[in-house]
C-alpha positions as CSV (number, residue, x, y, z in Angstrom):
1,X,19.2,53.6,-11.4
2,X,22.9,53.0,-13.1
3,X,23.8,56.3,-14.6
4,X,26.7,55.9,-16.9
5,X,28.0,59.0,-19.3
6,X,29.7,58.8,-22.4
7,X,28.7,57.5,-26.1
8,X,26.9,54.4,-27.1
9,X,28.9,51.3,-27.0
10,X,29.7,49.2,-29.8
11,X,30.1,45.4,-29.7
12,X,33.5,45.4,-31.4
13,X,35.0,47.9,-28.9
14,X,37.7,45.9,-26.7
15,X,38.3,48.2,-24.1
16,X,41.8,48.8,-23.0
17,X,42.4,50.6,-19.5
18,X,44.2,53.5,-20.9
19,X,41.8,54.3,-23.5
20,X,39.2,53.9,-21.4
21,X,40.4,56.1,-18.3
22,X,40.5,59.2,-20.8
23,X,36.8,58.4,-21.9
24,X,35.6,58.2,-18.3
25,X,37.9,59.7,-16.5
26,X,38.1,56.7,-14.4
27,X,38.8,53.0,-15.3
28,X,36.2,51.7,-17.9
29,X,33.8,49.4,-15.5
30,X,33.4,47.0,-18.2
31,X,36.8,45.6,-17.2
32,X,34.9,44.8,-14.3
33,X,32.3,43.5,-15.5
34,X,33.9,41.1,-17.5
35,X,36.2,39.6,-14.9
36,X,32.6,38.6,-13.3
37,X,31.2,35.1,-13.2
38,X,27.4,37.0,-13.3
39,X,26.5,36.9,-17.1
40,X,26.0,40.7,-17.7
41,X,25.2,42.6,-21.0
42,X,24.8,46.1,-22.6
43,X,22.7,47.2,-25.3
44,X,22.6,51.1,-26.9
45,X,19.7,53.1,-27.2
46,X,17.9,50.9,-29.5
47,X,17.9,47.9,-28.0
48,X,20.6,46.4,-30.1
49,X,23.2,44.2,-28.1
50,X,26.3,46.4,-27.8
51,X,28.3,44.4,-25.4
52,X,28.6,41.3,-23.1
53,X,31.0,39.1,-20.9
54,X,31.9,35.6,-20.9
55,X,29.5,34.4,-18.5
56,X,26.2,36.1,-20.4
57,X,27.8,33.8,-24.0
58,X,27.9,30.6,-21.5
59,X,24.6,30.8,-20.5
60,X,23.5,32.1,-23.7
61,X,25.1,28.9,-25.6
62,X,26.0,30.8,-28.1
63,X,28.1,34.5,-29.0
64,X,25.0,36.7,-30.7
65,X,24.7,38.0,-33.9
66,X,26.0,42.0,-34.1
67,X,22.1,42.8,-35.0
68,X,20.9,41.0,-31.8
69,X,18.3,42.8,-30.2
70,X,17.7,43.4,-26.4
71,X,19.0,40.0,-25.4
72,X,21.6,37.8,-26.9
73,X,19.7,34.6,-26.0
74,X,18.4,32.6,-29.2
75,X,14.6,32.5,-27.7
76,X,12.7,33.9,-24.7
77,X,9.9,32.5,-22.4
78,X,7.5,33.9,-19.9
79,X,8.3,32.1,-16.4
80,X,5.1,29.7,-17.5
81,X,6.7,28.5,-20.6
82,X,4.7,31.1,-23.4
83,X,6.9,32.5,-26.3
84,X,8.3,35.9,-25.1
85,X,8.7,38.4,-27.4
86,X,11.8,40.2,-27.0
87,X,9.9,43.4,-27.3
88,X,8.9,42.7,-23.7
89,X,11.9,41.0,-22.4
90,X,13.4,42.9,-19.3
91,X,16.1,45.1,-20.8
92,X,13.5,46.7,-23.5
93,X,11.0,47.3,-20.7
94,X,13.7,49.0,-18.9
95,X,14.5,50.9,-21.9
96,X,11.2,52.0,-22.1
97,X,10.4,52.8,-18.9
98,X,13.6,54.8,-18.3
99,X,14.1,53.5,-14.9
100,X,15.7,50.8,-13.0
101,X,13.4,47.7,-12.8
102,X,12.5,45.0,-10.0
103,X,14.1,41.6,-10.7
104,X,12.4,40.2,-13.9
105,X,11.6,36.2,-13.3
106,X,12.3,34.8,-17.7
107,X,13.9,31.7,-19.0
108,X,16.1,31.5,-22.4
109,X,16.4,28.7,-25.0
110,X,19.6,27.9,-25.4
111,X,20.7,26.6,-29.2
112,X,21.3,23.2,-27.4
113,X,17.6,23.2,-26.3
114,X,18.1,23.6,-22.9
115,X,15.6,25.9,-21.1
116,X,17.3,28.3,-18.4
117,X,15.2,29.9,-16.0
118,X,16.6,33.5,-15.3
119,X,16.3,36.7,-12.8
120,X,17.1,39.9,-15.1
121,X,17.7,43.2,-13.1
122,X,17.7,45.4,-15.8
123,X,18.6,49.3,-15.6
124,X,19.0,52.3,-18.3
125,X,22.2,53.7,-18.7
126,X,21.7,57.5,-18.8
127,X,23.8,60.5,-20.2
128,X,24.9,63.4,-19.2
129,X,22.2,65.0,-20.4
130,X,19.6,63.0,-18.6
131,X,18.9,61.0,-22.6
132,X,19.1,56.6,-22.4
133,X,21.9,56.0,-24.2
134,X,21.9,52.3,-23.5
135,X,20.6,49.5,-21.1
136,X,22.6,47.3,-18.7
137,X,21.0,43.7,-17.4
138,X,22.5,41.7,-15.2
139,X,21.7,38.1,-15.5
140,X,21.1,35.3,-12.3
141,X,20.5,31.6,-13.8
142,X,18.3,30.5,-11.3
143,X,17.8,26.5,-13.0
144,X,19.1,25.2,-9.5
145,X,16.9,27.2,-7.5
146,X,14.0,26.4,-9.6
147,X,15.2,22.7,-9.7
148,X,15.3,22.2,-5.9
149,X,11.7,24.5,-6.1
150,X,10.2,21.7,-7.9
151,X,11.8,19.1,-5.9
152,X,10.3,20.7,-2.6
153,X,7.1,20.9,-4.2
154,X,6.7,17.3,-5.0
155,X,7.9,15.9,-2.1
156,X,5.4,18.0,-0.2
157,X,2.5,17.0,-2.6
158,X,4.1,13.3,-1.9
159,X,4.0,13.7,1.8
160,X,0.1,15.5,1.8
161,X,-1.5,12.6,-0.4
162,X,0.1,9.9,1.4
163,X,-1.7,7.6,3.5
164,X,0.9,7.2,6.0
165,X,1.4,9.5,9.0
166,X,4.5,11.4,8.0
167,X,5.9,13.4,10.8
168,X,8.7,15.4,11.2
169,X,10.6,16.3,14.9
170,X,13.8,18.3,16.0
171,X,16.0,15.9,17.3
172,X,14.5,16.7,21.3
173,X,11.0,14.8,19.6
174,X,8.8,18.1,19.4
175,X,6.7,17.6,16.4
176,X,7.7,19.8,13.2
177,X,5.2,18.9,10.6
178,X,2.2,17.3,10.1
179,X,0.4,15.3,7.3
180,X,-2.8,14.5,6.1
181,X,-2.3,10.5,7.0
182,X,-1.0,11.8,10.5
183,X,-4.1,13.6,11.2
184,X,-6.4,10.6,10.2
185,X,-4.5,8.0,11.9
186,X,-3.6,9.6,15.0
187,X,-6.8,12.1,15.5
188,X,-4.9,15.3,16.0
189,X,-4.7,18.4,13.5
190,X,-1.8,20.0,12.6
191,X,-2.1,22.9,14.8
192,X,-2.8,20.6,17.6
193,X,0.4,18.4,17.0
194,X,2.7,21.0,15.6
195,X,4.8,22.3,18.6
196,X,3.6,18.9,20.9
197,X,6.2,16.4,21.7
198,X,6.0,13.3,20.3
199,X,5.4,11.4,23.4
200,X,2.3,12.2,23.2
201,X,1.2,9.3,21.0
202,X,3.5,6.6,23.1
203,X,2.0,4.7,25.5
204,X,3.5,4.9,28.7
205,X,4.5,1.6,29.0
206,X,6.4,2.2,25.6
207,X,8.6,6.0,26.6
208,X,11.7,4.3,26.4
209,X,11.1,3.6,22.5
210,X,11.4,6.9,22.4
211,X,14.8,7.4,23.8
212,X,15.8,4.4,21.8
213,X,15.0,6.1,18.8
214,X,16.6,9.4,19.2
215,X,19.3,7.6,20.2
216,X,20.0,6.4,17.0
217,X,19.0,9.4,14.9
218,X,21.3,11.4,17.0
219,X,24.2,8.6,15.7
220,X,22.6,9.2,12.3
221,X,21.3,5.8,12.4
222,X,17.8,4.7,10.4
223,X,15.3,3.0,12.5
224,X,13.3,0.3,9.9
225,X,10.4,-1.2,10.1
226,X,9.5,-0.7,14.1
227,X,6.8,-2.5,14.9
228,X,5.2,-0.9,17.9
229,X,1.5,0.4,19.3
230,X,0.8,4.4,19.6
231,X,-1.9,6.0,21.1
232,X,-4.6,8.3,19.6
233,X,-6.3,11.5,20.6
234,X,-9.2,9.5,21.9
235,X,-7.1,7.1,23.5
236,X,-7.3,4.3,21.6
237,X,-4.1,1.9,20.8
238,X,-3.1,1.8,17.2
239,X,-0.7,-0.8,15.7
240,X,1.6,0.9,13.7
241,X,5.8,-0.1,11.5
242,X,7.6,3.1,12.4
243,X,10.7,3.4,9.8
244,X,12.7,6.6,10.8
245,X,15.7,8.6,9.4
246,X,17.5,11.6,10.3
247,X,17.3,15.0,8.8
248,X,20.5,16.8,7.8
249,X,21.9,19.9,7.3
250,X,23.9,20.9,4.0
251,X,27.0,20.0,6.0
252,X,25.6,16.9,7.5
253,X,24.7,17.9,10.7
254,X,21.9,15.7,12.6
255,X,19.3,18.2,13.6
256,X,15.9,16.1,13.4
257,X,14.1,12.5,12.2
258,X,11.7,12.1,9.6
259,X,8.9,9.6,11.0
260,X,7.0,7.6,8.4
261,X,4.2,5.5,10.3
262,X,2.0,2.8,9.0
263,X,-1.3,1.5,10.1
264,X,-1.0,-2.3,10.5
265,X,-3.9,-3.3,12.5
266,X,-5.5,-5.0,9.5
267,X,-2.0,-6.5,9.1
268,X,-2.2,-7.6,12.7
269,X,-5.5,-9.3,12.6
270,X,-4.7,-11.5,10.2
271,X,-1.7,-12.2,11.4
272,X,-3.7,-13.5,14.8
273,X,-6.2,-15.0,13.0
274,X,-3.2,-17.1,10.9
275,X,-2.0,-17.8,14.7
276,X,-5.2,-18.7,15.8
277,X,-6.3,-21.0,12.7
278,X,-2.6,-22.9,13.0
279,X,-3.3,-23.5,16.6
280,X,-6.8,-24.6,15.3
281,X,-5.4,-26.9,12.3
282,X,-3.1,-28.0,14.7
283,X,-5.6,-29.4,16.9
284,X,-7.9,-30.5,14.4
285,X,-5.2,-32.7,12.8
286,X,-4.4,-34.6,15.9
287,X,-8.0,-35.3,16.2
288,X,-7.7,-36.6,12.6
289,X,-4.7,-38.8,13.7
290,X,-6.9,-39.9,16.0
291,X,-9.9,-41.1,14.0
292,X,-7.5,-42.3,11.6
293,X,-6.0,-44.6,14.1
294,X,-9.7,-45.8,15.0
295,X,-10.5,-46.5,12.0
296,X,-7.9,-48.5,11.3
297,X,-8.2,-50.5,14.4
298,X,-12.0,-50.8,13.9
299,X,-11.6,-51.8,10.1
300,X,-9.0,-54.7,10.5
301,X,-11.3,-56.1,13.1
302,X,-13.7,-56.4,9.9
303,X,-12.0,-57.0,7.1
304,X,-11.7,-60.7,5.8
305,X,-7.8,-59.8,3.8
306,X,-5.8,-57.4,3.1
307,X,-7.1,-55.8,0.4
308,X,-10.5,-55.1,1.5
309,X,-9.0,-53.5,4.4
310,X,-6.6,-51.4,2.1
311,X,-9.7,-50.5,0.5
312,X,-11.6,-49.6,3.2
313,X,-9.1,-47.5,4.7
314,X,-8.6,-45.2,1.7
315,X,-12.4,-44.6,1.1
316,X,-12.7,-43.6,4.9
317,X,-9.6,-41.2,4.6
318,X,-10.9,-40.2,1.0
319,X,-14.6,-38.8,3.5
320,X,-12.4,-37.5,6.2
321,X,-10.3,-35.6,3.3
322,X,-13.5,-34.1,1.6
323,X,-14.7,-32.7,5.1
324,X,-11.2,-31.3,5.7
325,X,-11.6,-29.4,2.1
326,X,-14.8,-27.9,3.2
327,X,-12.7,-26.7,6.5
328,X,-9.9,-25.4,4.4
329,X,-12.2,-23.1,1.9
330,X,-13.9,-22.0,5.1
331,X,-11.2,-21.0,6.7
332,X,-11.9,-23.8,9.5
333,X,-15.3,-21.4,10.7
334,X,-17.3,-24.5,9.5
335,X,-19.4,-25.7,6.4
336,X,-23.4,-26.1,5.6
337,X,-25.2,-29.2,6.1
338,X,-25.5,-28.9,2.7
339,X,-22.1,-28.5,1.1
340,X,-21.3,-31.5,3.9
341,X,-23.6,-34.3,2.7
342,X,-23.3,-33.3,-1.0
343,X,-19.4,-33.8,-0.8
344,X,-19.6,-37.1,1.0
345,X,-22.3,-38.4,-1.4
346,X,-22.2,-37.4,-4.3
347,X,-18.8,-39.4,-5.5
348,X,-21.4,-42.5,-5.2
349,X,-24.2,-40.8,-6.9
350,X,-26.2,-38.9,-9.6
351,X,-27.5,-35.7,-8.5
352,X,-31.5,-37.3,-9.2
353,X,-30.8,-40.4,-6.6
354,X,-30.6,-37.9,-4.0
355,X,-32.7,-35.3,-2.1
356,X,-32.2,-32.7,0.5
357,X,-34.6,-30.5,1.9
358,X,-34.1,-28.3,5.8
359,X,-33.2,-24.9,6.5
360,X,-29.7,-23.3,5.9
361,X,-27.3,-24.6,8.7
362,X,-23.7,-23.4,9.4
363,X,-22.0,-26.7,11.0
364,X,-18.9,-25.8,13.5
365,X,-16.0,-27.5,12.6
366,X,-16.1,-30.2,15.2
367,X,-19.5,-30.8,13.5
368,X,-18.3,-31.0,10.1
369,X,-15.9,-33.8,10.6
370,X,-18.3,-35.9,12.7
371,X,-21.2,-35.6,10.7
372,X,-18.6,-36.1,7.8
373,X,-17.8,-39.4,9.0
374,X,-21.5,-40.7,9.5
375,X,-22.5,-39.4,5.8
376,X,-19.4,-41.5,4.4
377,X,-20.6,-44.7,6.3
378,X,-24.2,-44.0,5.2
379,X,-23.2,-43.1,1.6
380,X,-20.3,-46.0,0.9
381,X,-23.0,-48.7,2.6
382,X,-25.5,-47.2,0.2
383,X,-23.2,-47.5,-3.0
384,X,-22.4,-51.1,-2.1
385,X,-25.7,-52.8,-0.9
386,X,-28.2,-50.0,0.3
387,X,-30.8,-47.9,-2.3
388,X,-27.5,-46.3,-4.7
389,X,-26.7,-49.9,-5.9
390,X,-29.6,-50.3,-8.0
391,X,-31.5,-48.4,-10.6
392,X,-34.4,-47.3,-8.5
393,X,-32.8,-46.8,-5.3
394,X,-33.7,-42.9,-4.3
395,X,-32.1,-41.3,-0.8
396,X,-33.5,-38.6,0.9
397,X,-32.0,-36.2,3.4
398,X,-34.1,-33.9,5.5
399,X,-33.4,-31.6,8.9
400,X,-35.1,-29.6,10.8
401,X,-34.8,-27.2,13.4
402,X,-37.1,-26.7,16.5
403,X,-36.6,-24.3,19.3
404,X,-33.2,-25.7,20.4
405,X,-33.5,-29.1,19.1
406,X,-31.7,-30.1,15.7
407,X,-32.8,-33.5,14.1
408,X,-31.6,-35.0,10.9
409,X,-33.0,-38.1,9.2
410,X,-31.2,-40.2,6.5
411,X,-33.9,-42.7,4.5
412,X,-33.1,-45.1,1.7
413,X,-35.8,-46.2,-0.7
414,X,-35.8,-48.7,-3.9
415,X,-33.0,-50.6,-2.7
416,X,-32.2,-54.2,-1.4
417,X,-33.3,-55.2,1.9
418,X,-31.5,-53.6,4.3
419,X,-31.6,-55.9,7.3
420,X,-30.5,-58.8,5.4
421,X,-26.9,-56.9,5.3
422,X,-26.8,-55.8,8.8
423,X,-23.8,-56.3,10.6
424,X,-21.9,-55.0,13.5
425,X,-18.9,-53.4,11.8
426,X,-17.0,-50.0,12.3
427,X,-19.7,-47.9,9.5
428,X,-22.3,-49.1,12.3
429,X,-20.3,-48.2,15.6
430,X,-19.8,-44.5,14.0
431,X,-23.4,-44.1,13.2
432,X,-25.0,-45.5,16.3
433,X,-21.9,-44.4,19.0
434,X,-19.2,-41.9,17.4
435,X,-21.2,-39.2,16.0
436,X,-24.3,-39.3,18.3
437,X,-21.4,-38.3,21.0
438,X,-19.4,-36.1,19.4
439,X,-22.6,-33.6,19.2
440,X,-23.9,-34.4,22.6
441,X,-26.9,-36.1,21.0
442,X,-28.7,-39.6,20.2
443,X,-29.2,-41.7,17.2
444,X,-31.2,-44.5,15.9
445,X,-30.6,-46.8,12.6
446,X,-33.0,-48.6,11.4
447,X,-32.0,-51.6,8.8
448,X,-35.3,-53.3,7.3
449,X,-37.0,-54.6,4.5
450,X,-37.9,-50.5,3.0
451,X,-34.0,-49.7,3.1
452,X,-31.7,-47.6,5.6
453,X,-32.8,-45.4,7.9
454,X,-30.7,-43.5,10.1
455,X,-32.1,-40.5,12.7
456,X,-30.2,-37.9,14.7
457,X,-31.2,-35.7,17.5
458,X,-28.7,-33.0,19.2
459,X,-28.9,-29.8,20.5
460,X,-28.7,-27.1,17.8
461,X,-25.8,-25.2,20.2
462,X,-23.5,-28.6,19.9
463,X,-24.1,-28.4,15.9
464,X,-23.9,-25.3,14.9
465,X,-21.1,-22.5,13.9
């Protein structure tokens, strides 16, 4: 309790020390108070502001009306942000209650509109006579305090909802903190890792990343993007980009390292599968180079000028490019015998000269381009003398699978006759040699008066995905 004696104080009252020592007997403390940068105030026994300093009209934006009552502030709030009335602010409590109060948590509205948060510690000012003659608050503008509050409190609300591990270690590596994404990624809680160092998620084989680290943190150096493997509580490897920075104190001084870690194992499969279908493409496309060259060997043996061989040679590469597509939207795993034949004949015909009828079959890759190249043979023969050059020509595809044997049968129907047109020519050599091998199988083709037909026979484990 602040016990002051003497009559109420009025606002216009400039104190001068002589003046005041015969009042008090003593200096008047309000020269004090008003050399202070703490905003304090006075009121008399009514609540009505009798006197302030400099640093109560700075934070009040404004100098207060002489009828201002119990605070010189323009407006008053409840620390939530509801209208105060300034019945109940601190110093007419205190006025009230007679006594000295606990520090009141308030915020002001300055004329500017600026809200300041504020501690009051608000006490009576009793006479001689034990009667309050007045009220005395002293004022603590806390916006900084409350600013950084609210800045700790969303960063930690940041750091909990993350889905990253955030973890933070003194600058020997035992573990700080501990986040939600740490406890799902690595298995530990935070009462199990708290305390732990953080070797215990490196592998052995990996310690000195450790030292590495520190190293740097110690310098005051960020770590970036640290691609690495840790280890979790049930032993399990976990792919993870470390990025780490060091924690400072107000002056600067290294005395930790914040550790962000990410989980990149999906990142890291597909990354291997990317490896593994460029080593894959990569193979595939020399084996392309390689038909390619065949079939231009094979086709000049056949053709009668240069045209017809140009000709050739671009429909054949035209097949071999449709299989590749299938390849490509498959991610090379294969295609079905279905998608296969449809792109390699339907260029050549409508959708009611053709027929397909067999079981859903997944071709490997290998597969796709063989088979490819057969069903561009069959289909461009078909188009220029088999059943797809005439009107009634019909072509029907049909497979079937039995136990482990896979058999496919290609038969043309309505069309010219077939053996009239039967030659020896690189379309034949495919059919009857290239593809029969390429699956480990055997095939026959049979050109007669009823049309084309051409049968295959292979084991289902040489066909299929």
């Amino acid at each position: 309790m602040v016990e002051m004696t003497g009559p109420s104080l009025a606002p216009d009252e400039a104190p001068t020390p002589a003046a005041k020592r015969d009042e008090f007997g003593q200096h008047d403390p309000r020269l004090l108070l008003a050399a202070l940068a703490v905003p304090v105030c006075m009121t008399d026994a009514d609540g009505t502001v009798a006197w302030f300093n400099d640093a109560a009209v700075e934070m009040w934006g404004r100098t207060p009306p002489k009828d201002a009552k119990w605070c010189g502030a323009l407006k008053l709030l409840t620390p939530n942000g509801d209208p105060l009335g300034r019945h109940e602010s601190p110093t007419a409590l205190a006025l009230r209650g007679k006594k000295a109060m606990a520090a009141v948590e308030a915020a002001l509205i300055r004329p500017d509109g600026r809200v300041v948060p504020y501690l009051a510690y608000p006490a009576p000012i009793l006479s001689d006579s034990g009667e309050v003659a007045g009220a005395i608050s002293i004022l603590i503008d806390i916006s900084q305090h409350k600013s950084a509050e609210e800045q700790v409190h969303r960063l930690a609300a940041i750091v909990e909802s993350s889905d990253d591990a955030i973890v933070s270690k003194d600058i020997s590596g035992y573990i700080k903190s501990w986040n939600a994404g740490a406890e799902r990624l690595f298995g530990y809680s935070s009462e199990e890792a708290i305390g732990q160092h953080i070797s215990m998620l490196i592998p052995e084989d990996r310690l000195a990343e450790e030292d590495h680290i520190l190293g740097r943190i110690r310098a005051g150096q960020r770590v970036d993007h640290f691609d690495t493997v840790r280890r979790r509580k049930d032993g399990s490897l976990v792919p993870v980009s470390l990025t780490v920075s060091p924690i400072r104190t107000a002056s600067g001084r290294v005395i930790g390292a914040s550790k962000i870690a990410r989980d990149i194992t999906e990142r890291s499969e597909r990354e291997s599968r990317i490896r593994l279908l460029m080593r894959e493409v990569n193979h595939r496309v020399k084996n392309q180079f390689a038909v390619i060259l065949s079939m231009i060997r094979e086709t000049r043996k056949n053709s009668v000028d240069t045209l017809a061989f140009e000709s050739q040679i671009r429909e054949r590469i035209m097949g071999l490019s449709r299989a590749h597509d299938l390849l490509v939207e498959g991610e090379w795993r294969g295609a079905t015998l279905h998608e296969l034949v449809a792109s390699q004949v339907m260029p050549f015909a409508r959708k009611d000269k053709i027929s397909f009828a067999g079981e859903r079959i997944v071709l490997s890759a290998a597969a796709v381009q063989s088979l490819g190249m057969a069903f561009h043979e069959l289909s461009t023969n078909s188009a220029k003398y088999g059943a797809l050059s005439t009107a009634r020509g019909r072509v029907a595809v049909e497979w079937q699978v039995a136990g482990t044997e896979f058999t496919l049968r290609w038969t043309e129907r309505g069309g010219p006759n077939a053996g009239a047109s039967a030659g020896s020519g690189f379309g034949r050599t495919v059919l009857e040699r290239v593809t029969p091998i390429s699956v480990g199988g055997t095939a026959a083709l049979v050109l007669d008066a009823d049309g084309v037909c051409w049968t295959l026979t292979a084991p289902v484990a040489s066909i299929q995905a």
